[in-house]
C-alpha positions in Angstrom: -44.8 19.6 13.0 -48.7 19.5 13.7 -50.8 16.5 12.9 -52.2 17.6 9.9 -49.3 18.4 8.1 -47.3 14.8 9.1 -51.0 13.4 7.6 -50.3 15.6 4.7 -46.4 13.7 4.1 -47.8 10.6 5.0 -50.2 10.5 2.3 -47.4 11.6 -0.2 -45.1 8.7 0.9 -47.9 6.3 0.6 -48.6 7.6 -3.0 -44.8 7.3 -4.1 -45.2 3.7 -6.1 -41.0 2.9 -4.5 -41.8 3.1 -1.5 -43.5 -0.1 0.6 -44.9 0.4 3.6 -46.7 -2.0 6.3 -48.7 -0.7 8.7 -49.4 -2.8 12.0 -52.8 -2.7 13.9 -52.2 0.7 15.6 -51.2 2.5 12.7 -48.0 3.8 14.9 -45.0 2.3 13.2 -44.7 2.0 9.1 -41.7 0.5 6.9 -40.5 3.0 4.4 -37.3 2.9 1.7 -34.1 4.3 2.7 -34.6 6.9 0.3 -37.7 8.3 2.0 -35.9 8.8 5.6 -33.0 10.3 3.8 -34.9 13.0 2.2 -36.9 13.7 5.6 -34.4 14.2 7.4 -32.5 16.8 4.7 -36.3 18.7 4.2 -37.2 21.9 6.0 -34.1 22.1 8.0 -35.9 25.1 9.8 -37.5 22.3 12.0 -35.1 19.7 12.4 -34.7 19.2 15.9 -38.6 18.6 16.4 -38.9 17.0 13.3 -36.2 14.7 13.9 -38.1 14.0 17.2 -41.5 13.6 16.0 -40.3 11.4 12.8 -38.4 9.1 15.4 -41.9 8.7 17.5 -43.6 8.1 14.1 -42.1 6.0 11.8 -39.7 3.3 13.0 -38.5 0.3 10.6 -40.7 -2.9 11.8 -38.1 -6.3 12.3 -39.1 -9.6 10.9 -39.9 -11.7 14.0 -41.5 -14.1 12.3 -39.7 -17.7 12.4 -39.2 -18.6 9.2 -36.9 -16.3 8.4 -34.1 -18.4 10.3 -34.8 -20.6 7.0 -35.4 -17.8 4.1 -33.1 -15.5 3.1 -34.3 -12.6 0.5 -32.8 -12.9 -2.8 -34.4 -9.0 -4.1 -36.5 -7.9 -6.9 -36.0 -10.4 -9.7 -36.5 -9.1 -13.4 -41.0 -9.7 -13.1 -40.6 -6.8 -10.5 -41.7 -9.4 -8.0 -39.5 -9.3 -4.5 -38.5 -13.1 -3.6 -36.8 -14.9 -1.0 -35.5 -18.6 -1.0 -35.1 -21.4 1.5 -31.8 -21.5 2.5 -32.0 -26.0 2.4 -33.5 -26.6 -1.1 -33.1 -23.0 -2.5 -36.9 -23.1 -3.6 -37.8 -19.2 -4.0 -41.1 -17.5 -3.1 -43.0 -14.2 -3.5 -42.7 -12.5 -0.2 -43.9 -9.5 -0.1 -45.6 -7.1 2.8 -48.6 -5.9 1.6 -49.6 -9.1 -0.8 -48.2 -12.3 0.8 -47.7 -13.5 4.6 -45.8 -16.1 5.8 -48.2 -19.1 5.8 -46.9 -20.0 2.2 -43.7 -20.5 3.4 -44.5 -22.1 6.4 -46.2 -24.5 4.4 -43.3 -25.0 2.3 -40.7 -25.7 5.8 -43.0 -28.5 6.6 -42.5 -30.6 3.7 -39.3 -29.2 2.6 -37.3 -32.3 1.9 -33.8 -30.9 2.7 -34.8 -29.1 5.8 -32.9 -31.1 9.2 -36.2 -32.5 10.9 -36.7 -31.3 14.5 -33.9 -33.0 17.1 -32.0 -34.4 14.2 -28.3 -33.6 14.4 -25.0 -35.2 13.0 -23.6 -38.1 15.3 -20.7 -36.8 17.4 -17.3 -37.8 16.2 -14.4 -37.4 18.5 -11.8 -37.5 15.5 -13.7 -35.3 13.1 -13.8 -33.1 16.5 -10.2 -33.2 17.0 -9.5 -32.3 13.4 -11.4 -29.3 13.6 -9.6 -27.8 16.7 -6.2 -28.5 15.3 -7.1 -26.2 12.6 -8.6 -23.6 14.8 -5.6 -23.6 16.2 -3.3 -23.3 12.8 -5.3 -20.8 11.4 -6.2 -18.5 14.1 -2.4 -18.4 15.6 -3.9 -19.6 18.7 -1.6 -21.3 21.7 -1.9 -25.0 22.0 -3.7 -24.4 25.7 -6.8 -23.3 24.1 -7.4 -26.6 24.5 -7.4 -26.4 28.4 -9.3 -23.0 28.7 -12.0 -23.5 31.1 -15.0 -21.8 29.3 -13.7 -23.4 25.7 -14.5 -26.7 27.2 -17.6 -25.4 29.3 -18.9 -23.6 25.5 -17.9 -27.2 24.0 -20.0 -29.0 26.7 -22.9 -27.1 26.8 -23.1 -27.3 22.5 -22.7 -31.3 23.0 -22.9 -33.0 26.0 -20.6 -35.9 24.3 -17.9 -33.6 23.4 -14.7 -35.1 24.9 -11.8 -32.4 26.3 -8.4 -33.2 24.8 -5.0 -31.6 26.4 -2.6 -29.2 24.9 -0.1 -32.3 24.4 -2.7 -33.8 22.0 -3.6 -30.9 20.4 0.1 -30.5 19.5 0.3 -33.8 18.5 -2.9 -33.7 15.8 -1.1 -30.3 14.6 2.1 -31.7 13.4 0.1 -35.0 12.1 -2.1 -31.8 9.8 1.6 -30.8 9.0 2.6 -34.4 8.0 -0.3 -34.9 6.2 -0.2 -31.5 4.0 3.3 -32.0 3.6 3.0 -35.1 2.1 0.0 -33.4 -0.7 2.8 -30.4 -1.4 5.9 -32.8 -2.0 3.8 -34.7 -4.6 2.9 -31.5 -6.4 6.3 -30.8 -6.7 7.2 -34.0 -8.1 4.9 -34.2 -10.5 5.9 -30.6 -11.9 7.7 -30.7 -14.5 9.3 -27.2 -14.9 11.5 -25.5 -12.6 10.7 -24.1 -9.5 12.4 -20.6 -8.1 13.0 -19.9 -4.7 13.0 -17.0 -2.1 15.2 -17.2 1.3 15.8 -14.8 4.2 16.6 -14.9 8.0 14.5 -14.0 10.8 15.9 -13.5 14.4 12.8 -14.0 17.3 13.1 -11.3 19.8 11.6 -13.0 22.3 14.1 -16.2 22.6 17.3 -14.6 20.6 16.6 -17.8 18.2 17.6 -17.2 14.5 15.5 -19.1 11.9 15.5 -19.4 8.0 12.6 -19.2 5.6 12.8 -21.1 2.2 9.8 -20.3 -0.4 9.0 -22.2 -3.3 7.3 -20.5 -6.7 6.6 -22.1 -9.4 3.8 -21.9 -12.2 1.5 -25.3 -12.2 0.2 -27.5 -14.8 -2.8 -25.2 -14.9 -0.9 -21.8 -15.4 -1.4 -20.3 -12.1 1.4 -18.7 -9.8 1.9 -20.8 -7.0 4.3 -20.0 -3.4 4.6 -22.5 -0.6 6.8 -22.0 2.1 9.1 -24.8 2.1 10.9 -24.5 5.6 10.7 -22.3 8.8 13.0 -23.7 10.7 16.2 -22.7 13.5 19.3 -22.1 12.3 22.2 -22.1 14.8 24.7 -19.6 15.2 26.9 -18.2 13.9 25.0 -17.6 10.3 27.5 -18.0 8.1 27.0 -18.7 4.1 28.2 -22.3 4.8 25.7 -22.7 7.3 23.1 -21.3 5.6 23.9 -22.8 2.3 23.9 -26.6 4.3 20.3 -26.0 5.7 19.2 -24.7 2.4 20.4 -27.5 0.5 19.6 -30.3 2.9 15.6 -28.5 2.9 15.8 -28.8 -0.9 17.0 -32.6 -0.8 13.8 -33.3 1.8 11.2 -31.9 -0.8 12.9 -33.4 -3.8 13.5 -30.3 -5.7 17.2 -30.2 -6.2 17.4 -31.2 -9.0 14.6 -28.4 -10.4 16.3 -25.3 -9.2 15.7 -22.2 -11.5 16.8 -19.0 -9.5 17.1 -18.0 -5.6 16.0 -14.1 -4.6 18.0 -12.9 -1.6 19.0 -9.6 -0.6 22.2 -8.1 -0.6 24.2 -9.2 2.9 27.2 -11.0 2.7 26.4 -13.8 3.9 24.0 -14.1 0.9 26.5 -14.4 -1.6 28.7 -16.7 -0.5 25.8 -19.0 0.1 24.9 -18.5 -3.7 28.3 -19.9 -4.3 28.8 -22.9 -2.3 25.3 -23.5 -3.7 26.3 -23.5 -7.2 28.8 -25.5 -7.1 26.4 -28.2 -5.3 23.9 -27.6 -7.6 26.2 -28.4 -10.7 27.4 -32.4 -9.0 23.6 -33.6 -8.8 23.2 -35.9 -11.0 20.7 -35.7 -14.0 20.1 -32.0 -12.8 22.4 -28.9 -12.5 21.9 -25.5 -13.2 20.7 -24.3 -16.4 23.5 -22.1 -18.3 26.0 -23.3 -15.8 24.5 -21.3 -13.1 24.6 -17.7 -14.7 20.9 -16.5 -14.5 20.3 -17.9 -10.6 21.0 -15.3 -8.3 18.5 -12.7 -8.3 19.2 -9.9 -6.2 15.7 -8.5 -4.1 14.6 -5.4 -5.7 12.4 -3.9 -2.9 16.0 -3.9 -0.6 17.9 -2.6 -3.6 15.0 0.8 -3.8 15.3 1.2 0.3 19.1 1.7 0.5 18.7 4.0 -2.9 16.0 6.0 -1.6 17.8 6.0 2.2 21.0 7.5 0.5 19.1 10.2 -1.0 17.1 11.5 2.7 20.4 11.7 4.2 20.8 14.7 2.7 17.6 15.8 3.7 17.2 15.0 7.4 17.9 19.1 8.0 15.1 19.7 5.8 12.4 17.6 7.5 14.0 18.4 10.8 11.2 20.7 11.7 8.2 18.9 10.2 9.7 15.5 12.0 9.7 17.7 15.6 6.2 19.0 14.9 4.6 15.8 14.7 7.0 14.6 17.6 5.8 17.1 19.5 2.1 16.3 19.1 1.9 12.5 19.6 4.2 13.1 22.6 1.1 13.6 25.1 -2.7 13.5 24.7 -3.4 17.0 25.4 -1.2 18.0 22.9 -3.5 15.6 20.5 -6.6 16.9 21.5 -5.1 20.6 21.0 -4.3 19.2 17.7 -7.8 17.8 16.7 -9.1 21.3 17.7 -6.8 22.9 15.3 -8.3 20.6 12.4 -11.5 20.9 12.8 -10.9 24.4 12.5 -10.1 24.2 9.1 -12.1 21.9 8.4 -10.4 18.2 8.9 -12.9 15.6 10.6 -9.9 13.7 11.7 -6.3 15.0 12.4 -3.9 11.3 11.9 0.0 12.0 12.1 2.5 9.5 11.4 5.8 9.6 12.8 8.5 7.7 10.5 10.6 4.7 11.2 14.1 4.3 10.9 14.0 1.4 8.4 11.4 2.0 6.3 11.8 5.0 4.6 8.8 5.1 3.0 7.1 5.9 6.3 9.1 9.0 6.0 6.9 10.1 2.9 3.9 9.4 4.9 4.8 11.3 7.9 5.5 14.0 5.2 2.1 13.9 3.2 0.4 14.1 6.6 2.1 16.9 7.9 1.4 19.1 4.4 -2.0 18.3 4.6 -2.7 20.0 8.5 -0.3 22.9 7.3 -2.5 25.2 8.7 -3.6 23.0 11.5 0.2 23.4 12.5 0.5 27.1 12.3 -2.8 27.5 14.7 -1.3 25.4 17.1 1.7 27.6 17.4 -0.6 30.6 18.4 -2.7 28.9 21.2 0.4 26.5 22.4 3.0 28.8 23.3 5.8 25.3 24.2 5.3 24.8 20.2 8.7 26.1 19.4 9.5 24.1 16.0 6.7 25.4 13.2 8.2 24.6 10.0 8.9 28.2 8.1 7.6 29.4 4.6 10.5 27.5 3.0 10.4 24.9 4.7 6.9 24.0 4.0 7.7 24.4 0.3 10.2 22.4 0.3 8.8 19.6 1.7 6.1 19.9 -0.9 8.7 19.3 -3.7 10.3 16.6 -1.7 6.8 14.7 -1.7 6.7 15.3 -5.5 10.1 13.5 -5.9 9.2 10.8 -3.4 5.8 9.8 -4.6 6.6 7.8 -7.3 9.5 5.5 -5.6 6.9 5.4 -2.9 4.3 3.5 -5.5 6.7 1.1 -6.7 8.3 0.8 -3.5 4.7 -0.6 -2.7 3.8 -2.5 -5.9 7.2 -4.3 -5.0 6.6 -5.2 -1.0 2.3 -6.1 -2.2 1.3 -9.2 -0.9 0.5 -10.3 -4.2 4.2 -10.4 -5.1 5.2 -9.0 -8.5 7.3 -11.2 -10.6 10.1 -10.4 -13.4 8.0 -9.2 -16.0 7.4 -6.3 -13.9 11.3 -5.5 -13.2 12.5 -4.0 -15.9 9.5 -1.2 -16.3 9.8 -0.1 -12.7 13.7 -0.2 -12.9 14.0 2.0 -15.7 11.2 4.4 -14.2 13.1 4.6 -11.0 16.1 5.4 -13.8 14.6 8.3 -16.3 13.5 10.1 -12.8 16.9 9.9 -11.5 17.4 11.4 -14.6 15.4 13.9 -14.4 15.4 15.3 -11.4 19.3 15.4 -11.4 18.9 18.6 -13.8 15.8 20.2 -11.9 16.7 23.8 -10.6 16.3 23.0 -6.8 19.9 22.2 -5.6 19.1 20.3 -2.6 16.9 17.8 -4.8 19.8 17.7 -7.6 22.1 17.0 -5.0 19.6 14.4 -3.5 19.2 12.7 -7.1 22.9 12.1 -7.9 24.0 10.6 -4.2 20.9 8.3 -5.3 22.2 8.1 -8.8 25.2 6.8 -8.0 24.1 3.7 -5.1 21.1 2.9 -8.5 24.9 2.9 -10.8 26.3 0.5 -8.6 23.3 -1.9 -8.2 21.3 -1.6 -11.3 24.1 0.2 -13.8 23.3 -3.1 -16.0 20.0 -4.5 -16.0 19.5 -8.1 -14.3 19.5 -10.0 -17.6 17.3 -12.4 -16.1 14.4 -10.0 -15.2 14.8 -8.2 -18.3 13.7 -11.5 -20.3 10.9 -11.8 -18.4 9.8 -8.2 -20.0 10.4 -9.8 -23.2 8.3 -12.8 -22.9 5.5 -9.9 -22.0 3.7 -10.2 -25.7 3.0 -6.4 -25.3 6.9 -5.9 -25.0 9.3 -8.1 -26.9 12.8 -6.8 -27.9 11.3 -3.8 -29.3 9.8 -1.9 -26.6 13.1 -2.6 -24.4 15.4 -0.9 -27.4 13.5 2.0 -27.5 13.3 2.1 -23.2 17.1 1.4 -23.6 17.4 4.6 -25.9 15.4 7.1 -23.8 18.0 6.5 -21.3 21.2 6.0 -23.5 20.8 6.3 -27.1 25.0 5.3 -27.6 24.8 2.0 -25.4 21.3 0.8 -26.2 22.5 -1.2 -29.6 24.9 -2.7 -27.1 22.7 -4.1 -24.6 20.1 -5.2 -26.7 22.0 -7.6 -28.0 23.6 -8.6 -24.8 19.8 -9.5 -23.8 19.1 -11.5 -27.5 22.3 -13.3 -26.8 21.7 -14.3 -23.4 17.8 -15.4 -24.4 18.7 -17.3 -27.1 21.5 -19.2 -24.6 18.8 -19.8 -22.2 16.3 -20.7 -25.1 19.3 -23.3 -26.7 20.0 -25.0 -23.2 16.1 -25.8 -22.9 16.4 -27.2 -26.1 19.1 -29.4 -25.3 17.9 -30.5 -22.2 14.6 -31.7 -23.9 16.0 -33.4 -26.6 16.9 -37.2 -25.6 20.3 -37.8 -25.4 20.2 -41.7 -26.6 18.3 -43.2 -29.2 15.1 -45.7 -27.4 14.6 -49.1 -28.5 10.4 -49.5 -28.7 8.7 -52.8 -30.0 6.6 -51.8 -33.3 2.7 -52.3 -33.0 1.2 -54.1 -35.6 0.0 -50.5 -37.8 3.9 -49.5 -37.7 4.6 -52.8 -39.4 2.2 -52.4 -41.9 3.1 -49.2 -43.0 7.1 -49.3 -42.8 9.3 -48.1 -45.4 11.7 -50.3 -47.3 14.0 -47.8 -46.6 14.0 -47.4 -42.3 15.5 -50.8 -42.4 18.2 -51.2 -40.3 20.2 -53.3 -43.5 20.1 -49.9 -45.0 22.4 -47.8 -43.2 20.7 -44.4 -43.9 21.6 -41.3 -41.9 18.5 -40.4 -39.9 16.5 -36.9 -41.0 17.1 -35.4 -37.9 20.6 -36.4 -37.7 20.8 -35.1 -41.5 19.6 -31.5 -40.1 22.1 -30.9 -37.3 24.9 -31.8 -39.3 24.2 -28.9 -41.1 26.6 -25.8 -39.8 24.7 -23.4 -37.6 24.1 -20.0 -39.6 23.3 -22.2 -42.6 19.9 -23.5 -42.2 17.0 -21.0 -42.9 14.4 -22.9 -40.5 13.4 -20.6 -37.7 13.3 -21.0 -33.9 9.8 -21.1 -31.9 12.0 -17.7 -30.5 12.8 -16.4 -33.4 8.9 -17.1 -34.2 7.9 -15.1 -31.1 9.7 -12.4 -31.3 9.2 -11.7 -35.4 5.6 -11.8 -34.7 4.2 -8.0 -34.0 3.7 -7.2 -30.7 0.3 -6.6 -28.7 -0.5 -2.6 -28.3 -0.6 -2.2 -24.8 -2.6 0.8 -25.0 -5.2 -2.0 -26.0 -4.5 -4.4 -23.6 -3.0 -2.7 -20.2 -4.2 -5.5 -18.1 -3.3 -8.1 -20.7 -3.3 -11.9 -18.9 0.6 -12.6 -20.1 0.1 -15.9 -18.3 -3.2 -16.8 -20.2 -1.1 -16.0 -23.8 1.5 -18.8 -22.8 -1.1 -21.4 -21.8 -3.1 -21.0 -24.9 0.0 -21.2 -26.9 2.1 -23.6 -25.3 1.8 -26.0 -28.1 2.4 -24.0 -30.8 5.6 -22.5 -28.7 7.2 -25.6 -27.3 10.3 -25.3 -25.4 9.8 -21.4 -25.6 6.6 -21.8 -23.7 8.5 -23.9 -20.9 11.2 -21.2 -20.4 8.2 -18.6 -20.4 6.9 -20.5 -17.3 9.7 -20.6 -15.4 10.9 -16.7 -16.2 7.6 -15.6 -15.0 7.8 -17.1 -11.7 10.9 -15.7 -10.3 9.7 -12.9 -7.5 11.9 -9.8 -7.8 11.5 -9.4 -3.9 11.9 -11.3 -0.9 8.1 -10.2 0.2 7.1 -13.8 1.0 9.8 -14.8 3.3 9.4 -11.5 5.5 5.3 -12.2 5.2 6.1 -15.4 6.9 8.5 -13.6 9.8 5.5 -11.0 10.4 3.0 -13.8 11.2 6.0 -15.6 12.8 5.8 -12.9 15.2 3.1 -13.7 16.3 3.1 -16.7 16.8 6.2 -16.8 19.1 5.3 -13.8 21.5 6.6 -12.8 25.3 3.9 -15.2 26.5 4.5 -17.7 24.5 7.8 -18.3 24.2 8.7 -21.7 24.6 7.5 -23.4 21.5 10.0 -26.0 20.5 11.7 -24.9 16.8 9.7 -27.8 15.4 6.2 -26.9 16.1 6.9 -23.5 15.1 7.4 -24.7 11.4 4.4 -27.3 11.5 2.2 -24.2 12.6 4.1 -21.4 10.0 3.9 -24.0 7.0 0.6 -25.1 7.5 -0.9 -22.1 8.1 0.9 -21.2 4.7 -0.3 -24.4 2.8 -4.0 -23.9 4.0 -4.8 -20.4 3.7 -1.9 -18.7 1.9 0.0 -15.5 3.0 -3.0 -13.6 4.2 -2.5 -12.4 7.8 -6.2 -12.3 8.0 -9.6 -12.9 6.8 -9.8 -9.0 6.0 -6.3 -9.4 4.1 -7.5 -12.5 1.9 -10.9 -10.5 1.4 -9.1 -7.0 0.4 -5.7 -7.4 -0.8 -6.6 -7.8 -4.8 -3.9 -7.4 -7.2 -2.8 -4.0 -8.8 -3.5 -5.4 -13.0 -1.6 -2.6 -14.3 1.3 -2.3 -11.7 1.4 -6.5 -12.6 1.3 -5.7 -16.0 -1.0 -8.4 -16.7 0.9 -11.3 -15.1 -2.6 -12.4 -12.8 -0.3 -13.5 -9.7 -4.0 -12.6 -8.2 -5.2 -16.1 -10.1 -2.8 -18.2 -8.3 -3.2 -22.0 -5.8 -2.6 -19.9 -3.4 -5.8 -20.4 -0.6 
């Protein structure tokens, strides 16, 4: 490009009313918009190499070296059209722009800026405050006690404050448990004070490392402010073997600790043995505390996890089809087996195309990373078939058939593969969820044990039959959780009941009204006081008593007068039968309705309905938040550092937990938001969790 013509452009850009540009002394280097480089460098791609060269050498984005910019940060074009910036002490905002205002203003402004730190001002060092701080460096960053001790820690630490004063890795472990102590203490009297009932998660976890076995217990419950809360309770080693008494002891002496045995809703656990016998020596513990027990003598509290149950029905179903993915599963065996074969690979990809050329291979106990391994390999089809040619060791390209039938395989799969993930997200789904994914999972069963393909009918049935022996009859408990969605009610579930059995959906509607109204009844009874209370009248009671509440007059009370009256007989109505009379929300309308927000607003008008509502919406359907705990559990006990004592283990799993929540890191807490519509409005996003 000669000099005329990049005078020519010039003279257009500097015309263009968006575009700014600053020109220093020399005239050599300009600021220009983003806009204005993109389209150079897409114009007259004839000359693109010099171009690009030339436009490098001429125009270069100038930095703001000036120093009060360590005190200003911009804030944009504000609606005048003026561009601002504001001091980041008193948050005062000023003009700043290139070509109308310098710096001087708000250099000016830093000099008598009354919340600006004056020149060698800086807090007083405190030892404790300093201590504090590093035990939570250490809790929330999974780092070892000894980072403490590391020489250039202490030499950084030194060099930042001359007064900073070392501590060793037996007082850093010793300000970590007092943290522990201390939340601990803040968590028991939040479960105290809450007055519903609080459901519970367990699982075990086995460290690798030391062949120690530990149990997890979570705590969920909805707070006083109607957000979904989970806590991790206990972390701590069980000893062999792991029996249901065992586990059922630990459990129950963990629950006595935080106080909460008496508030017991339900317990999610997955389906190993051991499980259920622990859910019935807890049951019949549950039922001698005194004052407490089990609501409806213990019917609703085992809840069985759902994200286990879809695995082993999903597993029995590609058992049958290991022959068909044998070929695809050696293709991409074949590949990641060396890097050449890699690079060959990538080569093959960008030949048709792909910038990147990712396989997965699958895991034997997650079968959804079979579905991914399968989706990959369909996509670099043809990526596979070009390797064959040049690679002449390839020996195990898929055929035609093959490749079509992996196609309909991933057509099957995808949709267990979504709710297989909306039940394992982090943001844990709860029981208003269950029954809308369960009967999904059904109807495709359903369907797909028809479909003309043999080896998927086949497929559906074996998977049919493990869904018939887990989820033949809906968890009752879940299932009311669905109703107390104001989108849902008893209606929606009939008609969900009739798409899959018009002869038996009569039947099991009713099972589920019976069953709510015995849950709704016991509420009832358990909020009703069981003995009359002897109060002293105030003065205005005095004054206006009836002649007729004297205790001379022995007049059956009103209240009294109204239960004596045969059930069936009265015509008053329920806060249930209220609920459920009243026509449902469209969900059409509202598909990320806040189900959570309708029972706060109403919990007055819906009393002991609104109570039950709270509690069925905080059982989880999985055991998501347990195994979350073993996954940063792992690394926290690693080959190096093996020998933490049981004990500090849970002071730096539960506080981790009771600081920052389940996130594994600052990018999980920043990007795991809530699905609304696979929550179906429950807001589990909106929860105290940090």
């Amino acid at each position: 490009m000669d000099f005329e013509s990049q005078e020519t452009r010039r003279s257009q850009y500097m015309n263009d009313e968006n575009v700014h540009f600053e020109v220093n002394e020399g005239a050599e280097y300009v600021e220009f918009d983003e806009e204005v480089s993109k389209t150079e460098a897409t114009e007259d791609p004839e000359h693109s190499a010099t171009q690009a060269t030339q436009a490098t050498q001429a125009v270069r984005k100038r930095r703001k070296t000036s120093r009060v910019w360590k005190d200003f940060e911009p804030v944009g074009i504000e609606s005048d059209g003026k561009e601002r910036s504001k001091c980041i002490h008193c948050e005062a905002k000023f003009v700043t722009n290139s070509r109308t205002h310098g710096t001087h203003h708000l250099l000016r402004h830093l000099e008598k800026c009354p919340k600006k730190p004056k020149e060698g001002d800086r807090p007083v060092y405190d030892h404790q405050v300093d201590r504090e701080m590093m035990s939570e460096i250490i809790i929330y960053h999974d780092l070892p006690f000894r980072y403490v001790e590391y020489e250039k820690v202490r030499a950084r630490d030194k060099y930042l404050n001359p007064d900073c004063q070392p501590i060793c890795r037996q007082t850093a472990t010793a300000d970590v448990f007092k943290r522990y102590e201390i939340e601990k203490d803040k968590l028991r009297e939040v479960l105290a004070k809450h007055d519903g009932r609080v459901c519970f998660t367990s699982d075990l976890w086995k460290d690798t490392c030391t062949n120690t076995g530990y149990i997890c217990l979570t705590a969920h419950f909805i707070d006083s402010s109607w957000r979904l809360s989970s806590k991790i309770l206990t972390f701590c080693y069980l000893k062999a073997p792991h029996t249901g008494e065992e586990m059922a002891n630990k459990v129950m002496e963990c629950m006595k600790d935080w106080g909460v045995e008496k508030k017991v809703f339900s317990i999610t656990l997955d389906n190993a043995g051991n499980n259920n016998s622990m859910v019935r020596l807890l049951q019949g513990r549950f039922e001698l505390v005194n004052g407490g027990g089990l609501l409806c003598d213990g019917k609703f509290v085992h809840v069985r996890c759902c994200a286990h149950i879809l695995n082993l029905i999903v597993k029995e179903g590609l058992e049958l089809a290991k022959d068909l993915l044998e070929n695809i599963k050696e293709s991409v065996t074949y590949v990641k087996s060396s890097q050449g074969r890699k690079e060959a690979f990538h080569a093959c990809a960008l030949r048709e195309g792909f910038k990147k050329s990712g396989l997965s291979l699958d895991v034997a106990t997650r079968w959804n990373s079979t579905y991914e391994m399968l989706v990959r390999a369909l996509k670099f089809r043809k990526a596979f078939e070009y390797l064959s040619v040049y690679d002449l060791n390839y020996k195990s390209l898929p055929s035609e058939e093959e490749w079509n039938r992996g196609e309909k395989l991933c057509e099957f799969l995808k949709p267990f593969y979504v709710i297989t993930n909306l039940f394992s997200g982090s943001k844990y789904p709860t029981s208003n969820v269950y029954f809308t994914q369960v009967w999904r999972i059904q109807l495709l069963l359903m369907k797909f044990s028809s479909c003309d393909d043999a080896a998927l009918a086949d497929m559906a049935e074996r998977m049919q039959v493990k869904f018939d022996k887990y989820w033949e009859d809906y968890s009752l408990v879940l299932a009311m959780g669905a109703v107390l969605d104001p989108r849902m009610k008893l209606y929606l579930l009939e008609k969900a009941y009739e798409a899959v059995d018009p002869l038996t959906s009569k039947v099991k509607v009713k099972e589920l009204k019976d069953n709510l109204i015995l849950l709704y009844n016991d509420y009832v009874a358990r909020a009703r006081p069981s003995s009359r209370v002897t109060t002293i009248p105030t003065p205005q009671e005095l004054v206006t008593e009836s002649p007729l509440e004297d205790d001379d007059f022995d007049i059956v009370n009103i209240f009294d007068l109204e239960r004596s009256i045969g059930t069936g007989v009265s015509n008053t109505k329920t806060h249930l039968d209220i609920y459920l009379e009243e026509p449902r929300l469209d969900r059409a309308s509202f598909p990320s309705y806040d189900v959570l927000g309708y029972w706060k607003d109403n919990q007055h008008r819906f009393g002991e309905l609104a109570k039950m509502a709270r509690d069925l919406l905080s059982i989880p359907i999985t055991t998501v938040a347990s195994e979350s705990a073993f996954s940063i559990g792992s690394r926290v006990l690693t080959p190096y550092r093996n020998r933490l004592l049981p004990d500090n283990v849970q002071a730096l799993l539960c506080t981790r937990n009771w600081l920052r929540g389940f996130a594994e890191s600052e990018e999980d807490e920043n990007n795991n938001q809530p699905n609304e519509n696979a929550i179906s409005g429950l807001r589990a996003g909106e929860s105290s969790m940090p």
